[in-house]
C-alpha positions in Angstrom: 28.1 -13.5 9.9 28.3 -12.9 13.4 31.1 -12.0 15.2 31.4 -12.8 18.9 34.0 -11.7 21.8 34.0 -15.6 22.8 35.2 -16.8 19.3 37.5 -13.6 19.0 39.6 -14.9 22.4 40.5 -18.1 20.6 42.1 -16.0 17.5 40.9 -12.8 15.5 38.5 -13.6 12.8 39.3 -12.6 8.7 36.1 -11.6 7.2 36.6 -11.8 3.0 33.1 -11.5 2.1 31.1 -10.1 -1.1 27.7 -8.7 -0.8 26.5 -8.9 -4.4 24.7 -5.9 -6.1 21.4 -5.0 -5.1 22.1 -6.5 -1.6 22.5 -3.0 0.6 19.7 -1.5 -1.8 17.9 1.0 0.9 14.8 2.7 -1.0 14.1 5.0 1.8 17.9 5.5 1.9 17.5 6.8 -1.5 20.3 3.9 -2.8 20.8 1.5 -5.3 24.0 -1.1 -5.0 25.4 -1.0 -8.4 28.3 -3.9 -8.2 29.3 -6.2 -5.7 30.5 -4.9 -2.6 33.8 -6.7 -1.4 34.6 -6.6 2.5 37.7 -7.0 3.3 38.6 -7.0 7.0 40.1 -7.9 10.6 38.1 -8.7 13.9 39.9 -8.9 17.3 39.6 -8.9 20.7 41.0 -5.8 22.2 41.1 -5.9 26.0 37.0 -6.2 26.4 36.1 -4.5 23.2 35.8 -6.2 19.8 37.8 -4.5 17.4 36.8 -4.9 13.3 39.1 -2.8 10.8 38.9 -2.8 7.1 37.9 -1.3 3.9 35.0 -2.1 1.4 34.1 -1.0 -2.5 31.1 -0.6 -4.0 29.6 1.5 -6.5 25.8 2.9 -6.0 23.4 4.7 -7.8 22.5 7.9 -5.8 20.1 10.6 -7.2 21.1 14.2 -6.8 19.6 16.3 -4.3 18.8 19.6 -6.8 17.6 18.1 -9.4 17.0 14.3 -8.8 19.3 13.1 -12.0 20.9 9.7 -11.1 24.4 9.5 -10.5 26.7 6.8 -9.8 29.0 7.2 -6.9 32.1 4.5 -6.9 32.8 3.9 -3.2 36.3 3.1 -1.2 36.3 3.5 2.2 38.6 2.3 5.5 37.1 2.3 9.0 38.6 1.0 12.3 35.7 0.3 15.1 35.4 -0.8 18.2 32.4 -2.7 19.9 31.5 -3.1 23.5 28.7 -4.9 25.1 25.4 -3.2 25.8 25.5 -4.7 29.7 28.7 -2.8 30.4 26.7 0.6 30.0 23.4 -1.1 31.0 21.8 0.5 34.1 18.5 1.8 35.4 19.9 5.9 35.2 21.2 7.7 32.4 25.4 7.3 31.8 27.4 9.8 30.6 29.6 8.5 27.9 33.3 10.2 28.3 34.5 12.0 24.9 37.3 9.6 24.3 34.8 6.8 23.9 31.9 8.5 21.6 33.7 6.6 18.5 33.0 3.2 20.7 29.6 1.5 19.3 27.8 -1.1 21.3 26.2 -4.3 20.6 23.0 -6.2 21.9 22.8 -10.3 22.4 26.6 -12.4 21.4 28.2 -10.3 19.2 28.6 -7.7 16.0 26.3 -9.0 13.3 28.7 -7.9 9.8 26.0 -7.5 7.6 24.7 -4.4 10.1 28.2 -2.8 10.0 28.7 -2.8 6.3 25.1 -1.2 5.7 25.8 1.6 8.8 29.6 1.8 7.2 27.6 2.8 3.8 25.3 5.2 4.8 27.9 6.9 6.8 29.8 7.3 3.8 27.8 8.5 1.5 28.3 12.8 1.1 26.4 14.9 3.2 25.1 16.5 -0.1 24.6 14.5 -3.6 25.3 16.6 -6.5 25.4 15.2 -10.3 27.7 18.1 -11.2 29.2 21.2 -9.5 26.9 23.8 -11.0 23.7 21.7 -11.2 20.9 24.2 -11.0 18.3 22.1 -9.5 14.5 21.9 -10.6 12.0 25.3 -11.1 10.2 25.4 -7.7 7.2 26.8 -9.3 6.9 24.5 -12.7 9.3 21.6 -11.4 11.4 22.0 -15.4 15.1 20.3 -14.6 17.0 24.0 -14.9 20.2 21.7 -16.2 18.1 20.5 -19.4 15.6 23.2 -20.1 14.8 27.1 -19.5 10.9 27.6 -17.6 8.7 30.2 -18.8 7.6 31.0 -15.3 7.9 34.6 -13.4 10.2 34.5 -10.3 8.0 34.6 -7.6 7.4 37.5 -5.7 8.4 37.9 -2.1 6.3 39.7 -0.5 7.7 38.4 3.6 9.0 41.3 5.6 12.8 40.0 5.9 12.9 39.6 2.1 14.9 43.4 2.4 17.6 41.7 4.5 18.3 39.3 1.7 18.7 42.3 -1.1 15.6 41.2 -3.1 
């Protein structure tokens, strides 16, 4: 569904819209779409910029970043954008974008393709770092044994690097 600043001065847009499960999947993401996600949202045209606020649920299947267990993650989120046409900035020398527009995003061609927000809303969601509990103790770096499920028989490795005092070991 595209979204374009010539529709959006007629009257603003309401996007309800599922994207069923499977849809977003990203395997180099490292993200599986579990259940449907439901958009639910408002486009309109805000001076020059096109302005889309909403929310969206989902749940993925994430794996976690010590130990590589799968965990679901349920996902609500609200976000409140704004859009401006790539011309406006669009010049032969490098622009300096002020501070109070970083948070503006820019598109290319007619308008804001939704299906590209709702994937970049995702991955910006996600957490910074995946756990499948608190005190997961992640995978042997010597024999690879999940630490969570099993005990390895293998000898801590020896440090032998000349900063290895600073650290206490």
């Amino acid at each position: 569904m595209l979204i374009t600043a010539e529709e959006l001065s007629l009257h603003s847009v309401t996007i309800d819209k599922a994207y069923p499960a499977g849809d977003l999947d990203r395997r180099s993401g490292g993200f599986r779409q579990l259940s449907d996600l439901r958009l639910h949202a408002l486009a309109e045209l805000v001076g020059s910029d096109i302005r889309i606020r909403g929310r969206f649920g989902t749940r993925l299947q994430v794996e976690c970043d010590r130990c590589g267990l799968l965990v679901e993650l349920p996902m609500e989120e609200s976000f409140d954008l704004y859009y401006r046409p790539m011309s406006s900035i669009a010049r032969e020398e490098e622009v300096e974008i002020p501070a109070n527009e970083l948070e503006v995003g820019f598109y290319s061609g007619e308008g804001v393709e939704v299906s590209d927000l709702v994937k970049e809303q995702v991955i910006l969601a996600l957490p910074m770092k995946i756990l499948c509990r608190l005190d997961c103790q992640g995978l042997c770096s010597v024999c690879g044994a999940n630490l969570n499920v099993e005990r390895c028989q293998c000898r801590p490795v020896r440090n032998d690097s000349p900063f290895a005092r600073l650290t206490g070991r």
